[in-house]
N, C-alpha and C positions, 0 to 999 in steps of 0.2 A: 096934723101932719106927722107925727112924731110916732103917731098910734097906724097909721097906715103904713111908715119906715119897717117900723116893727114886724107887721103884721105880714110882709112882702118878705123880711128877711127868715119871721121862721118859716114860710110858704115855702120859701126855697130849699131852707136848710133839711126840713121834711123830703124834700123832692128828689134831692142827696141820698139822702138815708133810703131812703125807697129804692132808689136806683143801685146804690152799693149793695142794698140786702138782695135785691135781683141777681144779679153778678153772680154773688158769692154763694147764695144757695139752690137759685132755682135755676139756673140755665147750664142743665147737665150735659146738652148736644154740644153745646160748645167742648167742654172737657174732653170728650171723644176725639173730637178734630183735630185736638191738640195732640191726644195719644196715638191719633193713628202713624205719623213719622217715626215713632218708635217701635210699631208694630210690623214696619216694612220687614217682609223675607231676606233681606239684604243684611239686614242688621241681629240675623239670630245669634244668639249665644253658641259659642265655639262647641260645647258636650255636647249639642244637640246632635251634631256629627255622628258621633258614633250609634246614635239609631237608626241608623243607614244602615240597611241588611246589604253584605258582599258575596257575591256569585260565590256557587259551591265549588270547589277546586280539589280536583281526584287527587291522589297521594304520586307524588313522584318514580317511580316503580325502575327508574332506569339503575339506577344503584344494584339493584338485585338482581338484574339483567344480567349486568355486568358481571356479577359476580358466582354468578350459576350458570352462564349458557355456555362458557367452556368447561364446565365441569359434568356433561349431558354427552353423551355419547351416540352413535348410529349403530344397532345389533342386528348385522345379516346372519341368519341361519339357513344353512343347507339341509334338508331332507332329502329319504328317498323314500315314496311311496308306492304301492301295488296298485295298478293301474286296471283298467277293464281288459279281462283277457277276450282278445280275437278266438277265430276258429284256428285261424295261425298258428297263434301260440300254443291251442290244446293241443296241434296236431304234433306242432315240435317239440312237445313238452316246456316247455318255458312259463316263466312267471315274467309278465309285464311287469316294470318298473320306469318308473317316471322320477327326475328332480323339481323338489320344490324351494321355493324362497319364500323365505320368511322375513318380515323385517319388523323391528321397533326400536326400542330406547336403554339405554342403563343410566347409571350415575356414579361417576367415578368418586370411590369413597377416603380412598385410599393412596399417599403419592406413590405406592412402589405397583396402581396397577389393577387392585380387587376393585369388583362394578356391582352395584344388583341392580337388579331387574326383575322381571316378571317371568316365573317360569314359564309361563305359556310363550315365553317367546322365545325359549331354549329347548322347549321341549321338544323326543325325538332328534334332533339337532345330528347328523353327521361330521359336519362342517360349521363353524362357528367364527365369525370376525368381526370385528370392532373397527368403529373407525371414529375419529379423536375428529374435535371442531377444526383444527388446522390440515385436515384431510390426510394425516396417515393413518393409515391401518394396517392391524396387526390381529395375527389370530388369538383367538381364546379358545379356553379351556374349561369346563363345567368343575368349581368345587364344590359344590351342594345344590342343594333346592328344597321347598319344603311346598306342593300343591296345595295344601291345604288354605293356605294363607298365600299362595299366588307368588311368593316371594325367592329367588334363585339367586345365586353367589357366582361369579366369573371373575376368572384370572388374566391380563395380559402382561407381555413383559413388554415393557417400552424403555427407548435407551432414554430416555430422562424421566428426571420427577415430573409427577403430573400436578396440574391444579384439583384441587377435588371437593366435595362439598365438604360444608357443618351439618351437624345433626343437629335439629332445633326440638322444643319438647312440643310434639303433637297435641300432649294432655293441657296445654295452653293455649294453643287455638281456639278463638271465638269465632261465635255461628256471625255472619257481617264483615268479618275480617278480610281484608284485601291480599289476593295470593295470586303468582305464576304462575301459570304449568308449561316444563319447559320441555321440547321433545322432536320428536321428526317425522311427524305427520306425512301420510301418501309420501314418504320418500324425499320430503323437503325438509332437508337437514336445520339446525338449530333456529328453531320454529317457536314465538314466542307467545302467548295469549293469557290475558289477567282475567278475572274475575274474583268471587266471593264467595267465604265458606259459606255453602246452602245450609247445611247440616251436618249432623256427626254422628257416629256408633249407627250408622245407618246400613244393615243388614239387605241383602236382594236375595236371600236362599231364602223362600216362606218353609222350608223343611227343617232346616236350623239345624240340618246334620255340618255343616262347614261354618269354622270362626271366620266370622265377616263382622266386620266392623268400622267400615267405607267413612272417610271423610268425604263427602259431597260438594259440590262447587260447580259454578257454571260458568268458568273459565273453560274455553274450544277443546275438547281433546278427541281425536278423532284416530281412525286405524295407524297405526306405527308412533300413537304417542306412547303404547304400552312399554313400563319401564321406566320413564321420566320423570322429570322430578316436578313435585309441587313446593314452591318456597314462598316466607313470608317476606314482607316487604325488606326486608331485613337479609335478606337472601339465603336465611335457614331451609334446611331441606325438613321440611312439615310431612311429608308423602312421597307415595311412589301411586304416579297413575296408572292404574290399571283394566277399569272398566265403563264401559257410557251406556246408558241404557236408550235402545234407539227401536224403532221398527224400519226402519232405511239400512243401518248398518253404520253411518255417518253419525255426527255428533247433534240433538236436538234441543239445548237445555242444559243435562247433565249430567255431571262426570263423578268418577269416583276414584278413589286414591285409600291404600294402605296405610293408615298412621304411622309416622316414621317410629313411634315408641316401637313399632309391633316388628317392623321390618328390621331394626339395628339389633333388634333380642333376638331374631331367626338368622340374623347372618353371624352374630357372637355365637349362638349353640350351633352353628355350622362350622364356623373356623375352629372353637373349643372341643365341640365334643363331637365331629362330625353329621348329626342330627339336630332336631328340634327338641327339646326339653321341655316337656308342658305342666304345669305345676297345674294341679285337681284338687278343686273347693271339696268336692265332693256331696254336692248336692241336686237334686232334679227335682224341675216344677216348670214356671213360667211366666212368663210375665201379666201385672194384673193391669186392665181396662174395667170398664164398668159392667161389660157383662160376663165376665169371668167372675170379678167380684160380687153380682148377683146371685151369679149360679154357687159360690161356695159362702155366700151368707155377711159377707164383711161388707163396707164401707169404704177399704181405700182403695184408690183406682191405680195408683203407681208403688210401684216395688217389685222384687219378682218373691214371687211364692214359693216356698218350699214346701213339695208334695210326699219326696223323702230324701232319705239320709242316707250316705253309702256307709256301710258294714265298715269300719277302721278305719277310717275316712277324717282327715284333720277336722271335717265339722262337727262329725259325730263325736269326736273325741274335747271338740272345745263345745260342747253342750247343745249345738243347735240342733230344732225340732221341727216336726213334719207341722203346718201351720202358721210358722215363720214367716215374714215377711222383710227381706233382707232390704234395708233402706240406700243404703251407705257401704262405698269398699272404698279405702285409706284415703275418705273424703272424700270421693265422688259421685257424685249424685244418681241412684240406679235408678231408669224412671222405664225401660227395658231389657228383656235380655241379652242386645248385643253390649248393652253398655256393661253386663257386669261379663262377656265373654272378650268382650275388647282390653280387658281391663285386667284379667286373669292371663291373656295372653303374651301380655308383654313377664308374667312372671316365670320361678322355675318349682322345681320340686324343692323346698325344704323352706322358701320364702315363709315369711308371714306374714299376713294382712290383718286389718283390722276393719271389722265386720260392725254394722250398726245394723240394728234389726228390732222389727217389734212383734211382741208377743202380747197375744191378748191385750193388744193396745197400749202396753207398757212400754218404753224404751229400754231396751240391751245393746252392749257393745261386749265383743268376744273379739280373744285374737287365733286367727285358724292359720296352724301351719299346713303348708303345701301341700300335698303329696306327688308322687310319680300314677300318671296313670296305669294302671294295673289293669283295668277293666277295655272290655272288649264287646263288640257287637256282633255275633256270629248269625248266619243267615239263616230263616227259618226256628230258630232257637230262642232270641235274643241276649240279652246281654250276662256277661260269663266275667270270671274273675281268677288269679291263681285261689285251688284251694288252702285252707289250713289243717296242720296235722289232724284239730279233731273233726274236722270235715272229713277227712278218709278216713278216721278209726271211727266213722258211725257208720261208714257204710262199707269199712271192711274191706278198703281199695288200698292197694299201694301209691298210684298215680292218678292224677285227674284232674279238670275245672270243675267251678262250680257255678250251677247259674244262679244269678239273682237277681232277676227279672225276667219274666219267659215274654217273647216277641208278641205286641197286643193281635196280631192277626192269626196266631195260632193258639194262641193260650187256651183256647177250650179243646182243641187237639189232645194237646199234650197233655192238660187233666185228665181230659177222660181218658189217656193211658195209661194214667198213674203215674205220669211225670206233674213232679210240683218244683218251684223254686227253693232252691236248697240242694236240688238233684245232683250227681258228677257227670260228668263226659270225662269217659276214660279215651277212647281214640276217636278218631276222623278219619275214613279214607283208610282202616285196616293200621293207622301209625298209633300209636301210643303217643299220647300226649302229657307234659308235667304243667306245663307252663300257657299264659295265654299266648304266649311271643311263640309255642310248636304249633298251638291251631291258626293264629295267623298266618303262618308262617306256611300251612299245608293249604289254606283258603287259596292265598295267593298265587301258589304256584301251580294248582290245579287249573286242569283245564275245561274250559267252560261247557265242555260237551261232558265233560267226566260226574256222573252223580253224587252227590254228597251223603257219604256212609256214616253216620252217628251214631257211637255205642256209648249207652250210659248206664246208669245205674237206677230204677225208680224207686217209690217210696218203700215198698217191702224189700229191696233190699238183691232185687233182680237185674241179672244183665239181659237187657233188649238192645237192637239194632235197627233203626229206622234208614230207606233210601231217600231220597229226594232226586227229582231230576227239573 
C-alpha cells in the first residue's frame, strides 16, 4: 500500500512539472495574447506624433504687401505722334499728329518725391503724371534715364512726405525665393501677384550688345506693370519689373525685373553725375559651354573666356591674358556672361574687384581696377578708342582715334585697302575728330539719309577717304 501511495504521489508530482514546463516555455501564442492590449493604436507613445508629416503652408506675404503697395505708383505719359498723312493733309501742307497714352508703374524711392521706373515708359513723353495709391496726382518731371539698362529717374513735388521703399540687395536673392510684383496692370491701379525667383543674370538680347541681367520670376506681370516693384518677403525692393517674354503680348509664365543692385547705381550716377558711370573690366571673349570648350581644346564648361585684352585696360595692367578663364568677380560665381556683365554694372570707373581666374589650369586671383570706358563701336569700322600721343607721332597726325579692332564683317575690306588695326580716323563727316565722345557725338547727330565720310590714315602712312551709304 505504502509502495502504490508513493508511486501515485510522484505520478503526480511529474504531471506538475510537465505541466509547469509547458506553461513556461512552450506555449508562445499565449504570450502574444497577452501583448496584443499593449500593442493597441490607442496606447502609442506620445514622440510617435511628430512623424506625422503637416500640410505645406506658403509664407505669409501680407506684411510685404502692406509695406510696398503704397509705395508703387501709376505713370501716365503723354505723347505726340506723326500719324498717317491723308491726301488732305498733302494738299494743306500739314503733318498729321495724333496723342498717345502711355501707361505703367514707378516706385517711390524717396520721401521728398524721386520714382524710378522704366524708361520705356517715359520715353518720348510730352506730358507726364503720377498718381500716388490714395489717388492724387501730380505732374512729373524726367531727371535722367539711362536705355541701356531700361532704368529712368522722375521727380514729383507733393505737399507731404511720402512713404517709399528700402532698397534690398538683389546679390542675395535666391533662385526658389518667394517675391511680389507690385504694379498697375491694364490700368488696375495697386495690383498685387507672388511668385518665385525662376532665375537670375538671365540675359534676353542673344546679341549681347545691351547689359541685361533680368531677375526672372513667375509672379503675373503683364502690360502697365512696367516700372514696379519686385520685393522680398520682407517687403525689400529686390527689382524693377520690366519685361515678360510672351507671344500674346499678355503675361505666359515669366517675367523679368532689373536687379535693384543695378537700378539704385543708375539712379545715384543720375542724381550724382547726371549720367551713368560704367566702370570697364576691360576684357572680350565669351562664355564657355561644352562646345565652345571643344572647339578651343579645354575641358571646362563654365567661366567666361578671355579672347583679348584691351590696350591700358585695368586687366591688362593687373596681368590678365588672352586664354584666361575668369571663374570668380568679388565672389561670385561666373557661370555666364550676363553674370560677370550684371555684376560690373552695378560698378563705377576707378572700383576694384577682385578677379579669380585660371590659367593653364592653375588658380589666379588679381585685383583689376576699373576704368572709364573710352572705347566705342563705330559703324562699318568697328571698335575705336581715344589715341595716344605715340599713336599720332607714328603716323604723323595731330588729331585722331584709333582702331583696335576692325568690324568682323568688313575686316577683309579694309585689309585689302591697307587699313589694319592700329590705323587713325582723323575726321567723319569733313569734322575733325580728337576724342571718341567728337565721333560719337557726329554719329549721333547725323542724319540717316546723310552718308558716312571716313578719313583715316593707312598703314604707309596715307590719307584715304572712304563713303558709306
Amino acid at each position: 500500500m505504502k509502495k502504490i501511495l508513493t508511486l501515485v504521489l510522484a505520478s503526480a508530482l511529474g504531471g506538475i512539472l510537465t505541466l509547469g514546463a509547458y506553461k513556461l516555455f512552450l506555449n508562445d501564442n499565449k504570450s502574444i495574447v497577452l501583448s496584443s492590449a499593449e500593442s493597441n493604436p490607442t496606447f502609442l507613445p506620445a514622440s510617435n506624433v511628430s512623424n506625422v508629416k503637416t500640410p505645406y503652408e506658403a509664407p505669409d506675404l501680407t506684411v510685404a504687401a502692406e509695406n510696398s503697395i503704397n509705395t508703387v505708383v501709376h505713370v501716365k505719359n503723354l505723347s505726340v505722334s506723326t500719324g498717317q498723312m491723308t491726301i488732305e493733309d498733302l494738299f494743306l501742307g500739314r503733318s498729321p499728329q495724333r496723342a498717345q497714352i502711355g501707361t505703367g508703374s514707378g516706385v517711390i524711392i524717396t520721401a521728398d518725391g524721386y520714382i524710378i521706373t522704366n524708361n520705356h515708359v517715359i520715353e518720348n513723353s510730352q506730358e507726364l503724371s503720377v498718381t500716388l495709391n490714395n489717388n492724387k496726382t501730380y505732374d512729373a518731371k524726367i531727371i535722367g534715364s539711362d536705355p541701356k539698362t531700361d532704368i529712368a529717374l522722375i521727380k514729383i513735388d507733393a505737399d507731404e512726405d511720402l512713404p517709399y521703399a528700402t532698397f534690398g540687395d538683389s546679390d542675395n536673392a535666391k533662385i526658389g525665393e518667394w517675391v511680389l510684383a507690385v504694379g498697375n496692370p491694364f490700368n488696375l491701379t495697386s495690383t498685387v501677384t507672388a511668385g518665385i525667383i525662376s532665375a537670375k543674370s538671365r540675359s534676353l538680347d542673344p546679341t549681347g550688345e545691351h547689359i541685361q541681367s533680368f531677375i526672372q520670376t513667375d509672379a503675373a506681370v503683364n502690360p502697365g506693370n512696367s516700372g514696379g516693384a519686385l520685393v522680398n518677403t520682407k517687403g525689400e525692393l529686390i527689382g524693377i519689373n520690366t519685361a515678360i517674354t510672351s507671344q500674346t503680348g499678355s503675361y505666359i509664365g515669366y517675367s523679368f525685373a532689373v536687379p535693384s543692385n543695378i537700378a539704385r547705381k543708375v539712379i545715384e550716377d543720375i542724381m550724382e553725375y547726371g549720367n551713368v558711370q560704367n566702370g570697364v573690366l576691360g576684357v572680350t571673349g565669351g562664355a564657355l559651354n561644352s562646345d565652345f570648350a571643344e572647339k578651343i581644346g579645354i575641358t571646362d564648361t563654365e567661366g567666361f573666356y578671355v579672347q583679348s585684352v584691351m590696350e591700358d585696360s585695368g586687366a591688362e595692367k593687373a596681368g590678365i591674358q588672352n586664354g584666361d578663364i575668369i571663374k570668380e568677380i568679388d565672389g561670385l560665381k561666373i557661370s555666364k556672361f550676363s553674370d560677370l556683365k550684371g555684376h560690373l554694372s552695378t560698378k563705377r570707373p576707378d572700383d576694384v574687384v577682385t578677379v579669380k581666374l585660371l590659367r593653364d589650369g592653375s588658380p589666379k586671383t588679381v585685383s583689376v581696377k576699373l576704368m572709364k570706358n573710352t572705347t566705342i563701336t563705330l559703324p562699318m569700322v568697328g571698335q575705336v578708342k581715344n589715341a595716344k600721343p605715340a599713336d599720332l607721332k607714328k603716323y604723323n597726325v595731330s588729331n585722331g582715334i584709333k582702331i583696335v579692332q576692325l568690324d568682323a564683317k568688313y575686316a577683309e575690306y579694309w585689309m585689302n585697302n591697307g587699313i589694319e588695326e592700329g590705323a587713325i580716323i582723323t575726321a567723319i563727316n569733313d569734322e575733325k575728330i580728337k576724342t571718341v565722345d567728337d565721333a560719337q557725338n557726329i554719329i549721333k547727330n547725323r542724319s540717316p539719309y546723310e552718308p558716312l565720310r571716313i578719313e583715316l590714315i593707312n598703314k604707309n602712312g596715307e590719307k584715304e577717304r572712304y563713303n558709306f551709304r
